[in-house]
C-alpha angles and dihedrals in degrees: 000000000000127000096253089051085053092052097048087050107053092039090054085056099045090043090055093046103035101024119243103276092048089056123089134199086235084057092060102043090056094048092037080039102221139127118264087235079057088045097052089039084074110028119028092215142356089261097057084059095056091046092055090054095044081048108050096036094054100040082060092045095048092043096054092051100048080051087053095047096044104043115106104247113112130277103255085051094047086055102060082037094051087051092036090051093041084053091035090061086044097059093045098039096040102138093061095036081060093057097046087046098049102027113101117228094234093060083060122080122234099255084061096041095055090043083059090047089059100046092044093051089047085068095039090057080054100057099046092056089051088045090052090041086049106048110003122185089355085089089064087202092318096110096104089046087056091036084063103042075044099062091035087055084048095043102060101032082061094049089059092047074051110047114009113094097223124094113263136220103223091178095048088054094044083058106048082045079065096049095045089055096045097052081044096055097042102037114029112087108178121084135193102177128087141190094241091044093052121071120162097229090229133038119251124271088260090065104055109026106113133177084258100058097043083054100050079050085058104046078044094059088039092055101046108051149350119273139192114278085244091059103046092049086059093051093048097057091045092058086045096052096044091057089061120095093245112024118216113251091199088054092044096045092058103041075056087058090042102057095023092104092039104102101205088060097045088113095049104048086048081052094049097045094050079052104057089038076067101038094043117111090235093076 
């Protein structure tokens, strides 16, 4: 294991245990057991620590979910899946869900809090298409309303996965998420809610995903670790293609289809499609 995985690791425990703000740099080196000259030569601050696992937890998160929304099963199914795979993150990433649970938003800086924002709103953006997908004009301008008694349902029923001691039954309350929207959607008639009161605080990922953005993925991916020749080669000719002036959907689309089931490059084929969503001659 490398040093900066040591240190993840043993900051993700102490977090969950201590909170963020009771925790010191000084309080991971000794359980990662390393020196503070080893610490900063990883991470410039505490702060940059906290932002890569914010990072590298919630580009996963958002990823899974825009899988979820976009695959071609039907709605009804999208929408257990969307719960199941929301549950699902929770159990295996525990230690950092815990944080985000418990933390409260005043212990974290602006720059974090706003990174957890965007994040936040890109599901958001998610769960609205599949809400719109799902149940159409039978919302009548009610969708935020249910997006917010959505995401309370979600978040207590994952406080208790988090926090209370008994096995859970993440299908079974996938399933009973289902039925609560459902009965929501179909049965709710007032609304609060408008469309000139709601405004998602930061564009989609559509909106702001550049060439730029998608190459600096890449040198990213190149610099931290070894890949299949496959897949650096795939990486190669994106980045080729995305220094040209126009871009070719066809080549984009299948260097997308090439690293799509690669997992290091999960955050980087959600960025491309939306890409290429932007770039495609459709819209």
């Amino acid at each position: 294991m490398s040093k900066k995985q040591q240190i993840l690791e043993s900051a993700l425990q102490l977090f969950a245990e201590k909170g963020i703000e009771a925790t010191s740099v000084q309080h991971i080196t000794q359980a990662a057991g390393i020196s503070k000259g080893a610490f900063y030569l990883s991470f410039p601050s505490k702060e940059t620590l906290i932002k890569e696992i914010i990072d590298s937890f919630m580009k996963n998160f958002v990823a899974d979910i825009d899988r979820v929304v976009n695959s071609f099963k039907s709605p009804d199914e999208k929408l257990y899946l969307f719960f199941h795979a929301h549950l699902a993150l929770l159990e295996k990433h525990a230690d950092f869900a815990k944080i985000y649970a418990r933390e409260p938003m005043h212990a974290l800086n602006e720059e974090i809090l706003e990174k957890l924002i965007h994040y936040d709103t890109w599901i958001d953006h998610s769960l609205l298409s599949l809400l719109d997908e799902l149940h159409g004009e039978q919302l009548r301008g009610r969708r935020y309303d249910l997006l917010i008694a959505i995401k309370g349902f979600v978040r207590i029923y994952s406080q208790l996965v988090l926090f209370h001691p008994y096995p859970h039954d993440i299908e079974k309350i996938a399933e009973l998420l289902v039925e609560k929207t459902n009965v929501l959607a179909a049965y709710s008639n007032t609304a609060y809610l408008t469309e000139e009161m709601v405004e998602l605080p930061m564009p989609g990922p559509e909106e702001v995903t550049t060439a730029e953005k998608l190459l600096a993925v890449i040198a990213e991916l190149l610099e931290d670790e070894q890949h299949p020749p496959l897949m650096a080669e795939s990486f190669s000719l994106l980045a080729e293609e995305l220094k040209s002036e126009t871009p070719r959907h066809a080549i984009l689309h299948g260097l997308q289809a090439n690293i799509y089931d690669y997992a290091p490059a999960k955050w980087l084929s959600y960025l491309l499609k939306k890409y290429e969503q932007k770039k495609s001659p459709d819209n």
